[in-house]
N, C-alpha and C positions, 0 to 999 in steps of 0.2 A: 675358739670354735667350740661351740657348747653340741654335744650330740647323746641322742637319748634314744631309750629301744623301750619297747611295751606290746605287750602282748594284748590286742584288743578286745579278741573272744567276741568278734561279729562288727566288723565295721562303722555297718550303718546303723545299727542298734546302739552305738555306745561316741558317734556323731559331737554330740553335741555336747560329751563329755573332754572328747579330744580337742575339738573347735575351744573350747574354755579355755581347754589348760593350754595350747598351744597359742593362747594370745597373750596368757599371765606369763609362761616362760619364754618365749620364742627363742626354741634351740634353731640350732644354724640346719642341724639335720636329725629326723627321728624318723626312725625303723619303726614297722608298725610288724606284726604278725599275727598269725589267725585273722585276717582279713575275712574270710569266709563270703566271699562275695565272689560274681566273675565279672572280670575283665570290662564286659561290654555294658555291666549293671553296676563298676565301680564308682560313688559317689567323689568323683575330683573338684566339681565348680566348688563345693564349698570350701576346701580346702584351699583352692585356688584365690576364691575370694579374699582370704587376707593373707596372700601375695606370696602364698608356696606354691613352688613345682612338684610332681609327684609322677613316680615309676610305679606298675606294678604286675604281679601278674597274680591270679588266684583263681577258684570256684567258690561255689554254695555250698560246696563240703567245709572241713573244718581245718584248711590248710589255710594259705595265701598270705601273701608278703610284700612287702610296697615300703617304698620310702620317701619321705618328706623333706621337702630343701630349701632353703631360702636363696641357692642356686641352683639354677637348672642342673642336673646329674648328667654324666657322661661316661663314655664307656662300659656303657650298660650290657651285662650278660646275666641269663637268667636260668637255672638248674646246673647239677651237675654233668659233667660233659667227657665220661668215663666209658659209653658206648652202653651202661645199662641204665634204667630207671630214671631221666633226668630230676624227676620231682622239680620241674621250675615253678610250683608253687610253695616251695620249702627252701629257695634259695635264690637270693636277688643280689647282685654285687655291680655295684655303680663306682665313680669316683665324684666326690665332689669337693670343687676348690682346691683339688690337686691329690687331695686323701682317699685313697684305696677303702671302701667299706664295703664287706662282706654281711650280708642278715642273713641269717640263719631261722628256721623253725625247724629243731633237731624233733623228730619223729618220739612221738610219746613211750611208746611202748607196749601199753596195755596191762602187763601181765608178765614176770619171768619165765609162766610158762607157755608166754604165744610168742607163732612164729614171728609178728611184728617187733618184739626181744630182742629177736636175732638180726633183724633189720636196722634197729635202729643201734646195735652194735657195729653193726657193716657200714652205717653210715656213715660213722664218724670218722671210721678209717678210709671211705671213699670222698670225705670230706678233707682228711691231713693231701691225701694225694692229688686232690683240688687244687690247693694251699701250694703241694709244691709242684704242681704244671705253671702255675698263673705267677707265684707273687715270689718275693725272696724275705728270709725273715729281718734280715740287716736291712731292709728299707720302711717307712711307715706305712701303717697294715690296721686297720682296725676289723676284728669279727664280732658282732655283734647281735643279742637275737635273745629267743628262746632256746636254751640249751638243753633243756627238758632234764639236767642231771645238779643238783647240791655234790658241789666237789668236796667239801668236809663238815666234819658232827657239827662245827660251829655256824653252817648253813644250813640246819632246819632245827628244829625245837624242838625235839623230842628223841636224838640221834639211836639212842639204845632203842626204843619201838621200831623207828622205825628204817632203820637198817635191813638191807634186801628188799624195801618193798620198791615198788619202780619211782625212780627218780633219785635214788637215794643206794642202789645195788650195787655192790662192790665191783663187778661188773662194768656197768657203766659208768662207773668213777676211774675206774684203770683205762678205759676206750678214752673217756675226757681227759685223763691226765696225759694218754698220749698223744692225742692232736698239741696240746698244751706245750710238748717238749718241741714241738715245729719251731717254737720263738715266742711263747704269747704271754703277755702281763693281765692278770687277772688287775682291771683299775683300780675297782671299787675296795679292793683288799690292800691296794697301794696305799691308799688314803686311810683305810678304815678298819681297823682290825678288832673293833669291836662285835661281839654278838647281839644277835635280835635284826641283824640287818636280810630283812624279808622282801623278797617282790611278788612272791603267790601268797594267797590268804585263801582259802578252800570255802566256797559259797555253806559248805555244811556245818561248818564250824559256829558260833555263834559267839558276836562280837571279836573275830580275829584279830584284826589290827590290833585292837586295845590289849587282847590277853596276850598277844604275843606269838601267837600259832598260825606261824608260815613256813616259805622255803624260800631261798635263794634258790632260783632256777635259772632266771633272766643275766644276761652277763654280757659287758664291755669290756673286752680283751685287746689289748694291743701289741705291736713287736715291740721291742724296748726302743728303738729309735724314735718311735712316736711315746710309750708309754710313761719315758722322762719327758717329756713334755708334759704331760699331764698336769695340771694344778688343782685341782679336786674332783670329786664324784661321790656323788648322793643318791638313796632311794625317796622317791619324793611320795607317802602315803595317801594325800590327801584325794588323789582320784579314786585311790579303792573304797573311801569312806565316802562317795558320791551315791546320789542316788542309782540305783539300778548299772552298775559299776561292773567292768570285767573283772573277773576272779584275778588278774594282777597287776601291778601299778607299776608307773614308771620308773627309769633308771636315767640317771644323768650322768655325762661326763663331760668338763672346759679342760681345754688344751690350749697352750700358747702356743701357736703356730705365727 
């Protein structure tokens, strides 16, 4: 089962970049995020057209979440379900082909010093209590998404700069480390313990990919029951290098199931 998460940054703006790459790899299943579309204006016939099902929920703001199958998804629930804030455009969790997938679009932040800071700390712990209404960690569990946080210095490029800036705040690394102790296998670090491994590239930069100036934001986590299964996962650059390209590129993971 090959499953892959990417953060689109506009949907239907970056269509035909998705359609591409989703013919050259055909994962079993890919989380899409920042959808930024709604619901009743989400483009599916194309996606449908070579032969995926697709969940989603979102607006024409700069959230929204959906996920791609090459089996129809089941047990579909959409936002958190904690009595405040659902945000079901920051959180879609389907199962497909028996496997429990959780997407996530963890809330940006902004700013240490806005109150969206303090929100998107709150989330994560309204996100571990999620985690334990719904799932158990001794069973297979994949979370997958935008995490909006670089868990260590060897997941961004310049870690002394840019330490406390958002995404990268001690803060936010301690809320992510403790959803993390719920049960969850960082994949990509299973397989990869090399640096330079990037899935945001910042539009302001110039020539990113090549010089090396990004972040590990994007992340495929699993419980260990499922994460020993794993047999490899990759950042696959070549769509950030596309024309007119979301500012970050996908993420793969194959599992023997």
């Amino acid at each position: 089962m090959k499953v892959a998460t990417w953060n689109v940054n506009s949907l239907r703006a970056r269509m035909g970049i998705v359609l591409a790459w989703l013919e050259a790899q055909r994962p079993d299943v890919l989380c899409l995020q920042e959808t930024r579309v709604d619901d009743d204006q989400f483009p599916h016939e194309p996606l449908e057209s070579i032969g995926y099902h697709v969940v989603f929920r979102g607006d024409k703001g700069r959230n929204g979440v959906a996920v791609v199958s090459a089996r129809e998804a089941d047990e579909v629930h959409m936002g958190l379900d904690d009595g405040e804030s659902p945000d079901e455009d920051r959180l879609l969790a389907v199962q497909v082909g028996g496997v429990p997938i959780v997407n996530t679009y963890v809330p940006q932040g902004r700013d240490p010093d806005h109150e969206m800071f303090q929100v998107k700390l709150a989330w994560f712990g309204r996100l571990r209590r999620f985690f334990d209404r719904h799932y158990r960690a001794s069973e297979p569990l994949l979370w997958v998404g935008d995490f909006n946080v670089a868990p260590e210095a060897i997941d961004v490029h310049d870690p002394k700069r840019l330490d406390g800036q958002v995404g990268f705040h001690p803060l936010e690394r301690e809320a992510l480390a403790e959803v993390a102790t719920w049960g969850f296998v960082d994949v990509l670090r299973r397989h990869n313990a090399e640096p330079g491994q990037y899935t945001f590239y910042d539009y302001r930069a110039r020539d990113p990919v090549d010089r090396g100036i990004g972040w590990r934001v994007d992340h495929i986590w699993a419980t260990v029951p499922l994460a020993e299964r794993s047999i490899a996962a990759r950042i696959d650059t070549g769509p950030r290098r596309a024309e007119r390209p979301s500012d970050h590129t996908p993420l793969l993971a194959e599992f023997d199931l």
